[in-house]
C-alpha positions in Angstrom: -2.5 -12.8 10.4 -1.9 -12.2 6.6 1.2 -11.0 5.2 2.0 -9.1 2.0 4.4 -7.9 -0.1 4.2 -4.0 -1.7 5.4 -5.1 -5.3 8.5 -2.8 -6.6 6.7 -1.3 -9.7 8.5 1.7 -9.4 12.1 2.7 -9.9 14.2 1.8 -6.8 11.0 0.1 -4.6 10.6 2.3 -1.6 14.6 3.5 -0.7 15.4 6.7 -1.4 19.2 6.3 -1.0 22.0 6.8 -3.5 23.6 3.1 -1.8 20.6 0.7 -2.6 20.4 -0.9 -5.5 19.2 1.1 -8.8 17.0 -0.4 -11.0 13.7 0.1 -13.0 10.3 -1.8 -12.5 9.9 -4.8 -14.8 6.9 -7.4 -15.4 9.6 -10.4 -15.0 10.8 -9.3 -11.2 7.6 -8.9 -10.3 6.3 -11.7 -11.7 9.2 -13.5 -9.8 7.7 -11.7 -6.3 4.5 -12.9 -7.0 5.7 -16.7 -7.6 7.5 -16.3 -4.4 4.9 -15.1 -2.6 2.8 -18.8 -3.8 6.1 -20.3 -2.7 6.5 -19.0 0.7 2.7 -19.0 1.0 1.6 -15.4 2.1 -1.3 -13.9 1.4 -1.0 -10.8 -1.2 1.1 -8.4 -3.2 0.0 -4.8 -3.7 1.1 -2.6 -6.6 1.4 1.1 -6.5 0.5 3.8 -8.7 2.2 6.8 -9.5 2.2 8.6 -12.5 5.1 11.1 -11.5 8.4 10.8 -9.7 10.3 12.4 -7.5 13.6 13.1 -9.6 16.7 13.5 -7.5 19.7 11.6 -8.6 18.6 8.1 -8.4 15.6 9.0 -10.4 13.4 7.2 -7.6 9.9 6.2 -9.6 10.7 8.2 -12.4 9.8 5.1 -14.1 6.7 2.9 -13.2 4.4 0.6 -14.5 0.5 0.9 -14.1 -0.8 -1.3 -11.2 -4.7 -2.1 -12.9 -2.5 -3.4 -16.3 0.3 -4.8 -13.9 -2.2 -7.0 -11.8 -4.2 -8.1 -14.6 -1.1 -10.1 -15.8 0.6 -11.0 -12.4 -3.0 -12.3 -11.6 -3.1 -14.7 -14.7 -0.1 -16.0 -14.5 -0.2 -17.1 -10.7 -2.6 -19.6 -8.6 -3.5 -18.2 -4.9 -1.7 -14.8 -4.0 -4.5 -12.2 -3.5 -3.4 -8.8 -5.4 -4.5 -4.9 -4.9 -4.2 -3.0 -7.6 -4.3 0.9 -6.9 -6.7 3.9 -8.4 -5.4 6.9 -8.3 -9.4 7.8 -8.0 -8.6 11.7 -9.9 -7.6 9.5 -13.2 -9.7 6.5 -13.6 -13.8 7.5 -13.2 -15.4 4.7 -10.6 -17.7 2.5 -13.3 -14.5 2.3 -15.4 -12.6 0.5 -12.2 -15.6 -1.4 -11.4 -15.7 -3.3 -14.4 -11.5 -3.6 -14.5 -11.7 -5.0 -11.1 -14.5 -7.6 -12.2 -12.3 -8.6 -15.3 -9.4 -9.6 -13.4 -11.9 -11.4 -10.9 -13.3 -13.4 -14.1 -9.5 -14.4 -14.5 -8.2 -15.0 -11.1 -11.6 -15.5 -8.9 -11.7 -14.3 -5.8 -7.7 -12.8 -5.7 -8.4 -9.4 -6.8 -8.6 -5.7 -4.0 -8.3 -2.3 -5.6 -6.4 0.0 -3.7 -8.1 3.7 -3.2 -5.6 6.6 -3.6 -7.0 10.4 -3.4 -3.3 11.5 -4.4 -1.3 13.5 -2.4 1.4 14.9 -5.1 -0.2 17.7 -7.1 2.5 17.5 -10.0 0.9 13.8 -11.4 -2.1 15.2 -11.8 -1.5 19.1 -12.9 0.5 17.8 -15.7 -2.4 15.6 -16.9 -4.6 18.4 -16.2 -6.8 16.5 -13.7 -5.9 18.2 -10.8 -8.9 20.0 -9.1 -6.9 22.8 -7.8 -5.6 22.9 -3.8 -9.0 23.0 -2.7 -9.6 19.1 -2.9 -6.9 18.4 0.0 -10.5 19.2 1.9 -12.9 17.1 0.2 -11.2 14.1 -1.4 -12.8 11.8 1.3 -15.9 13.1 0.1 -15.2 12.6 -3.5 -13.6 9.0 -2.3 -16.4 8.2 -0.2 -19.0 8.7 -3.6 -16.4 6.9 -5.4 -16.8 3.7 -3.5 -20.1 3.7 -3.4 -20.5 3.6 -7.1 -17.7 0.8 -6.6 -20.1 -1.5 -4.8 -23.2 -0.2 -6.3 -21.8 -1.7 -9.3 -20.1 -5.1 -8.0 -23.5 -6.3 -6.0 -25.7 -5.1 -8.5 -24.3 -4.3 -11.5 -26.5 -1.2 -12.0 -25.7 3.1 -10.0 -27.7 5.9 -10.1 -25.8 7.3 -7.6 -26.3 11.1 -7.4 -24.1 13.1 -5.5 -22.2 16.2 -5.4 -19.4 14.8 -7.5 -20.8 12.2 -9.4 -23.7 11.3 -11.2 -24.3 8.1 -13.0 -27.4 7.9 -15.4 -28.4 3.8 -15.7 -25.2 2.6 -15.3 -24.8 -0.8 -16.4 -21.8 -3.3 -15.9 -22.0 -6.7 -16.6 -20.9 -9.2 -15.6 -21.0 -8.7 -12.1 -18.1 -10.1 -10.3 -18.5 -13.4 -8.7 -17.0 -12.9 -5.5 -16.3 -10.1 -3.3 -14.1 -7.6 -4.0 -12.1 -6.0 -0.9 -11.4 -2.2 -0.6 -8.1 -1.1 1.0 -7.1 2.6 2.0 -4.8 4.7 3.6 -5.6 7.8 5.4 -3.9 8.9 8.8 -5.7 11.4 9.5 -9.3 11.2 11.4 -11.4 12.2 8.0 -9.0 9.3 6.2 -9.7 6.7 9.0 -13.9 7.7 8.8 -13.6 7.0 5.0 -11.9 3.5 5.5 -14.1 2.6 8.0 -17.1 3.1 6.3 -15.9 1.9 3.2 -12.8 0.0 3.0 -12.1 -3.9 4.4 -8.4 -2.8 5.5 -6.6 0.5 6.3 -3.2 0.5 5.9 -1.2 1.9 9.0 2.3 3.5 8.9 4.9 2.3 11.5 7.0 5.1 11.5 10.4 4.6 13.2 12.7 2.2 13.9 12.8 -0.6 15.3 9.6 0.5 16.9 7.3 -2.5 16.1 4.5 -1.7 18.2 4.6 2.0 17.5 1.5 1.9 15.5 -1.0 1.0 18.4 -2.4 4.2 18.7 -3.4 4.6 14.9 -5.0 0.7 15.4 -7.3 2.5 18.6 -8.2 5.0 16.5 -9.3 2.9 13.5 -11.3 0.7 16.2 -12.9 3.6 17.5 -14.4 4.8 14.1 -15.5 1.2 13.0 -17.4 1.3 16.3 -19.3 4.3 14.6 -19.5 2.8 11.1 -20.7 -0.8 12.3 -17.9 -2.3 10.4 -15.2 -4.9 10.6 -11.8 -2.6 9.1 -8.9 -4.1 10.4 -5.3 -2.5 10.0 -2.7 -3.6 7.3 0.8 -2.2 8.7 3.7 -1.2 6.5 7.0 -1.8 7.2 10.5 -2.3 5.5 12.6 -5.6 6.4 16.4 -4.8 6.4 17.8 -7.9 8.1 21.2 -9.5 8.3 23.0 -12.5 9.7 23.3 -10.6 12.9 21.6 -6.8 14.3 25.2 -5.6 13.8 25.9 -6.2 10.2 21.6 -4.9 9.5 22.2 -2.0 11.2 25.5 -0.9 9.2 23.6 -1.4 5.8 20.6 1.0 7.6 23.5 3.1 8.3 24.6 3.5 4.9 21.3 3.5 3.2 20.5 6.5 5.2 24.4 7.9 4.7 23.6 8.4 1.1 19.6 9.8 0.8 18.8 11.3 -2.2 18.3 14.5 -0.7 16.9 16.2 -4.2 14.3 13.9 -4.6 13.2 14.3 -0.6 13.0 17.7 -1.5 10.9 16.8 -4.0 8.5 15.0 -1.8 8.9 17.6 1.3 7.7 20.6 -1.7 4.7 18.2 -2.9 3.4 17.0 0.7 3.5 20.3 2.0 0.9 21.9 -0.6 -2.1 20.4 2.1 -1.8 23.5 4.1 -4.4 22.0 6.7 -3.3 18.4 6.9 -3.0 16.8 10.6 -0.3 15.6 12.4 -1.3 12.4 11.7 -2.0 12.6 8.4 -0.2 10.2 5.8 1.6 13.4 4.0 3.3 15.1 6.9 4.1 11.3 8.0 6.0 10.5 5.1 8.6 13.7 6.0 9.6 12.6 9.4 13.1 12.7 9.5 14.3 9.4 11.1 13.1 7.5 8.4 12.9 10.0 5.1 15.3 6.8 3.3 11.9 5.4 2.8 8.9 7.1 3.2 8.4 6.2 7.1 6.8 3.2 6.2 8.5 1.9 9.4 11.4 0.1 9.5 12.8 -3.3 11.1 16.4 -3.8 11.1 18.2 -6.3 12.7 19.0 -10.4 12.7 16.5 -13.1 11.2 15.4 -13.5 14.8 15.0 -10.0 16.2 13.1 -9.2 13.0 10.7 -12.3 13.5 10.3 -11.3 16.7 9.0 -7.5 15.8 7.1 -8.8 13.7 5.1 -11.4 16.2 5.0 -8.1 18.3 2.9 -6.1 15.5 0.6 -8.6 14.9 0.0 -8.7 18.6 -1.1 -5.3 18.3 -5.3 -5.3 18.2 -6.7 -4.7 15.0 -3.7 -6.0 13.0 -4.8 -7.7 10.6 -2.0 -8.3 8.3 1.5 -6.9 7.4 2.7 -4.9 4.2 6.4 -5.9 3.6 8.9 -3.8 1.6 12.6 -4.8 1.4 15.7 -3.0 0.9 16.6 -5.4 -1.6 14.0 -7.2 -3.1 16.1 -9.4 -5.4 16.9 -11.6 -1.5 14.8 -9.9 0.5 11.5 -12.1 -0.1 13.6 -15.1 0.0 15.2 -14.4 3.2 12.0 -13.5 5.1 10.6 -16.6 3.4 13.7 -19.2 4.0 15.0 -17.6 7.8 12.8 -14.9 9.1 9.0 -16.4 8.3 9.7 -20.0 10.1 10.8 -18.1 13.4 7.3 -16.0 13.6 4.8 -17.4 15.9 1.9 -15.8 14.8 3.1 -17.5 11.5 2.8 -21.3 12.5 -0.6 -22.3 12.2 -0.5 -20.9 8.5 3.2 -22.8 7.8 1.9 -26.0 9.5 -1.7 -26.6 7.2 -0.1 -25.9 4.4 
């Protein structure tokens, strides 16, 4: 089972609390991740993108730096981590990605995913002036689904002329092509999202919203295996979760408390008014997921808190999970959070053995 890190190239990572540490991204400290992640040998680092924050009083991803520019350099300057970089798919047209992507596999073969991102958050595109209007919330998987197909049109061929509703590409040419493949990664919750990734993504990322509720996902991993049963495919899930662990549960569990004690209530505000413009989202989907109370602090991306132990043992209990295929760490403080899962929490996971033992 692979495990990742989501790289903190926005302001504050992925805590939306007045009591966490306040900070602005930088190459350097994610450079730093991406060494450590060589170190402790995992598998890949995944950058965001976001264009607009949410305000509040911490200022959370006010500032951020862009994740195709971002990856180019982490990938340079480090030997095996794999690393996504993200499209927001509204501001960067599909040939334009294709050949970025190929670039960075020229300088770091065979290490580089792109992320796909519909956007959920009118306000980063509306002040660009790229945003379609409301009316997209119901056919970004389309557009997404054209998108991608232009994607690998272009990587195994190097030559689209795709023609669909919302693209049309006349000769296209890229060159060169890249020389190995290039994995696709998504995120939708929802049924339409979970069709898209199956037919064109290599991983969909699953939310494990809660609490020390590690296998809480295993419904969303059914699903997925039920729509790569339709699409032929082999889409496995990549789970995201924050690590918030301590010497013992006691002393993790009083810095949840006060994480959550101190939420930046004006920036969820901010994030309950932008999710809430898809008038016809699911239940499931990822934008009514990201509001659930429990774990507003951040995002719902799931949360494990507790002792090195307990947390390794979550964690062998997600990857137990069918159709995990890997896990998407965020940490509450990601100057020691990397080092601690690497140093206490990694060496106690089972399902991490064979990988610590041939290396």
């Amino acid at each position: 089972m692979d495990i990742g890190v989501f790289l903190p190239n926005g302001r504050n990572g992925y805590m939306i609390s007045k009591a966490s540490k306040q900070f602005d991204p930088s190459f350097e400290q994610n450079l730093e991740i991406v060494h450590k992640l060589d170190r402790y040998n995992m598998e890949f680092g995944l950058s965001m993108v976001k264009f607009r924050g949410f305000g509040g009083e911490t200022g959370y991803w006010d500032a951020a730096l862009e994740s195709f520019t971002l990856t180019a350099a982490l990938a340079a300057a480090s030997k095996n981590v794999k690393l996504f970089a993200s499209s927001a798919i509204l501001s960067l047209p599909p040939a334009v990605v294709a050949r970025m992507a190929a670039t960075i596999d020229n300088v770091a073969p065979g290490r580089i995913g792109v992320n796909i991102v519909t956007g959920w958050q009118p306000a980063e595109y509306t002040q660009q002036d790229l945003w379609p209007g409301d009316a997209y919330f119901g056919y970004r998987y389309d557009y997404a689904s054209e998108y991608c197909t232009i994607l690998h049109e272009l990587w195994e061929t190097g030559v689209s002329d795709f023609k669909g509703d919302h693209f049309t590409m006349e000769d296209c040419r890229m060159r060169p092509i890249p020389r190995n493949k290039i994995e696709i990664v998504a995120a939708g919750q929802s049924a339409r999202g979970m069709q898209f990734a199956a037919e064109h993504a290599d991983y969909s990322f699953t939310f494990c919203t809660g609490v020390n509720t590690p296998t809480a996902f295993s419904g969303t991993n059914a699903k997925l295996a039920e729509a790569t049963q339709a699409s032929g495919r082999d889409v496995g899930s990549y789970v995201l979760v924050m690590i918030i662990a301590e010497e013992t549960d006691a002393l993790a569990q009083a810095k949840w408390q006060k994480y959550s004690d101190a939420v930046d209530t004006q920036a969820l505000s901010w994030m309950a008014e932008q999710s809430g413009r898809d008038k016809d989202a699911s239940e499931t989907s990822s934008a009514k997921r990201i509001n659930l109370p429990v774990g507003a602090v951040n995002q719902n991306t799931g949360t494990l808190v507790g002792s090195y132990a307990s947390v390794a043992k979550m964690l062998d209990e997600m990857a137990a999970v069918p159709g995990t295929k890997g896990i998407l760490l965020s940490f509450d403080d990601y100057d020691t959070g990397l080092d601690i899962f690497g140093e206490k929490i990694q060496p106690l996971m089972r399902c991490r053995q064979t990988k610590l033992e041939t290396v």
